[in-house]
C-alpha angles and dihedrals in degrees: 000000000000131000095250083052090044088050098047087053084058095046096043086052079053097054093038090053096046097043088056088046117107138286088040110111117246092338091109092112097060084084089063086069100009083105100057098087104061098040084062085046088049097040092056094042090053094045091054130085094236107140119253090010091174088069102046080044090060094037090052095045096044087057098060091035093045085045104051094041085049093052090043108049101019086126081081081077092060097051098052100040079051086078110008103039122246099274084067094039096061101058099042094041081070097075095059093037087040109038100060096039095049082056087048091058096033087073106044079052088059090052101050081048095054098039085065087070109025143046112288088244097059083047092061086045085049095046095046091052095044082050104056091036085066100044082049087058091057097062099038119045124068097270089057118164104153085164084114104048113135099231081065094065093078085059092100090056108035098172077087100053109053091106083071087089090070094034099015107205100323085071087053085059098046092047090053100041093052090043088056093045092050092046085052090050097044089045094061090044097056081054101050102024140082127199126345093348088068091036093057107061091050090048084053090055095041080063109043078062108043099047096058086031088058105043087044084059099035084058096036095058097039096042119125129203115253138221138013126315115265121177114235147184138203126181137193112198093193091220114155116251098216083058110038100073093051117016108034121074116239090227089057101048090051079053100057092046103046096043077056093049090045083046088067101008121107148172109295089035108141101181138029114186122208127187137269110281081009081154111032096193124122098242122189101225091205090058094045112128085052102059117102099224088050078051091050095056094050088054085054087044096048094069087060111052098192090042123132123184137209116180135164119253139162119232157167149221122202106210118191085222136029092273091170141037088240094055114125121223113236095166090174090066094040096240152091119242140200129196122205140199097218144217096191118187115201126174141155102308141043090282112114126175128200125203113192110208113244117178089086116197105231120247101001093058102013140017109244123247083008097175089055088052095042094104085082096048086112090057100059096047091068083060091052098262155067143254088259113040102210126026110240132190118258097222126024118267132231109215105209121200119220076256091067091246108150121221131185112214119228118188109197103277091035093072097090095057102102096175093040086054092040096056078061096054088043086062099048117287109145091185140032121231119196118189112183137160104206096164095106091070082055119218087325126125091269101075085050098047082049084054096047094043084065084063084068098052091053096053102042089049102030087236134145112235123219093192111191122187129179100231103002163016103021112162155145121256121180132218094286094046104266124151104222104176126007144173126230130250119286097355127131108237143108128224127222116214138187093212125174124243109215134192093189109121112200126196110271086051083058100032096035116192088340087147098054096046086048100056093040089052089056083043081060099053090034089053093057090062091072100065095022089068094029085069127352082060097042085050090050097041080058092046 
């Protein structure tokens, strides 16, 4: 095989992954074989006597893995030339298209090392762990960015996903690695293979696929709706959000959502949901109830005795010491302050609730690995800021209502934390509410991969999802991941929804991402052989 020929298999893993990524429509099966391509392109590679084969190895693999990141999330693009200009954006778009896919390939490069000392088999096991660890990585250190992990990817046909509430999206990734593995496998055989010896291994991956395929369809279709009825109302306001923080009064922006929550709410209505930075005034928390536009939101509330609001806001805490690693230094004014992106909860009395969002994006919300950099955070305050941009909470948060309803609290990113969203659920939220605001990426795929994510969350949880976005896609979805009602894109309007407020508590609320620690913990271990038989044994083989 030549190098043109090693380089179209790549690309054709690229297009095949991309093609089943949402939001493309019923192409989600395309990941269970997307794969299969570039292991053929890796395994001849591998099996061949080119010179310094690891690194064409790396450079074949990172081209699948940097393309199809690229095709997939290039909507990062739009959100940062909106406000830096595109010879800015290209550079820094880089991190996000370049980083993942550098782990991507990171750990395809790891299994071609370690299949040079060990069984194949232990090398898919290998593979598989080195995979997910990675992934794992991705949602976990201070550069996180888990938009591109594979168990996502079913996100646009969630009717194969309802076992995520044993395995959440980590299983996702398992099921479509080994799928990909097996077709590999299945597909040399065909070629080296006669009779029954070229007929088992794709029986074998027939039914790697059809097994999780059919249980995810036996409890999708006889699935019921749990919990008891709750009104509830989302709005989206439609306020641009180049405009919103500068050019548009608070007061007329509080205006504008709540004449569209009194335009569907009644009655018996028990929540309204307002978008992230609903309200984009600084707000003290600790002067709250003073505040007019606090003021504002009881005199909304008065008109629905049982109503309960949760509104985005941003906010901020003085401190008379640096009390966080995010205060900020005024030393003018003789205090520390903290700035938070906020999930506020206000109802009929004189109980308020603050959320602060936690899921930071790095480096437009928070500097990543900030208590290693604190040492120069004398130096940005000079600049006017800190070593970690906006002060964050350390666990998840359950708003609870004067009725005793539970809500957890999701503010835009955060959204693709399962577990994180999941320790909420464990403590009592009966229902997950996601404010976003997705209108600086502008009407690309972005905003709708960021909806049907939201699929994933219902069904691991068992949760109904109010999702609220500034300028689209709000929406209900209830606990298998259906979208039952939903707005359009960039439209001013608010839906009304019947949801259901459930206690049940499945097992990846209890287990979390089991799956994923314990595969980077083998990954661990796997990883060890390489240089373990690169030179303890060579050392030995000498001896």
């Amino acid at each position: 095989m030549n190098k043109k020929q090693t380089y179209l298999l790549a690309l054709l893993s690229a297009l095949l992954l991309w093609l089943a990524w949402p939001p493309m429509p019923f192409t989600a099966p395309l990941l269970l074989i997307g794969l299969v391509p570039l292991f053929i392109a890796l395994d001849n590679i591998a099996k061949s006597d080119v010179k310094k084969a690891g690194r064409k190895i790396f450079l074949t693999a990172g081209l699948t893995f940097l393309i199809w990141n690229t095709a997939s999330i290039y909507w990062v693009f739009n959100a940062i030339s909106a406000y830096n200009g595109w010879e800015t954006a290209i550079p820094v778009s880089l991190i996000p298209y370049g980083l993942g896919a550098l782990l991507m390939t990171f750990a395809f490069w790891l299994y071609y090392r370690l299949g040079k000392y060990v069984s194949k088999t232990l090398a898919y096991v290998g593979l598989v762990s080195f995979y997910i660890a990675l992934e794992y990585l991705q949602q976990t250190w201070d550069l996180a960015f888990p938009w591109m992990t594979l168990g996502n990817g079913l996100a646009s046909m969630h009717q194969l996903a309802q076992w995520y509430d044993y395995t959440g999206v980590y299983g996702g990734s398992l099921w479509i690695l080994l799928s990909n593995i097996l077709a590999f496998e299945a597909y040399k055989k065909l070629k080296s293979e006669n009779g029954y010896q070229k007929l088992r291994p794709i029986l074998v991956w027939v039914l790697i696929v059809i097994i999780p395929a059919g249980i995810s369809l036996s409890k999708y279709y006889t699935a019921t709706q749990q919990g008891t009825p709750s009104n509830v109302v989302v709005v989206q306001p439609n306020i641009d959000p180049y405009q919103k923080l500068e050019n548009i009064p608070t007061s007329e922006q509080i205006s504008i959502l709540t004449h569209l929550s009194d335009s569907v709410g009644q009655t018996n209505t028990e929540y309204f949901i307002w978008p992230e930075t609903a309200i984009p005034n600084y707000a003290d928390e600790d002067r709250i109830r003073s505040n007019p536009d606090f003021i504002s939101l009881q005199n909304f509330l008065s008109k629905y005795k049982n109503g309960t609001l949760v509104t985005g806001i941003e906010t901020i805490k003085i401190y008379p010491d640096k009390k966080t690693v995010s205060a900020k230094h005024y030393p003018d004014q003789g205090f520390y302050l903290d700035n938070f992106n906020t999930a506020m909860q206000v109802e009929n009395s004189a109980n308020v609730q603050f959320y602060h969002k936690s899921k930071l994006v790095p480096g437009a919300e928070k500097m990543p690995f900030p208590k290693v950099f604190s040492f120069m955070d004398g130096v940005f305050s000079q600049l006017g800021g800190s070593v970690s941009g906006w002060g964050w909470q350390e666990e998840p948060s359950v708003l609870y209502a004067q009725s005793g309803i539970g809500v957890a609290p999701v503010i835009c990113y955060e959204s693709l934390w399962g577990d994180w969203i999941g320790k909420s659920v464990k403590s009592g939220a009966q229902f997950i509410a996601i404010i976003t605001n997705d209108g600086w990426w502008g009407n690309t795929s972005g905003k709708d991969q960021h909806e049907m994510y939201a699929k994933l969350r219902a069904i691991e949880t068992h949760r109904d999802v109010a999702r609220s976005a500034n300028t689209g896609i709000s929406c209900f979805i209830n606990q298998r991941g259906d979208v039952v009602k939903r707005t359009q894109w960039w439209t001013r309007t608010a839906l009304k929804a019947d949801i259901n407020l459930n206690d049940e508590i499945t097992f990846y609320v209890k287990s979390g991402d089991v799956i994923a620690k314990l595969l980077s913990a083998l990954a661990i271990l796997i990883a060890l052989i390489i240089p373990y038989k690169k030179w303890v044994g060579k050392s030995a083989q000498k001896g």
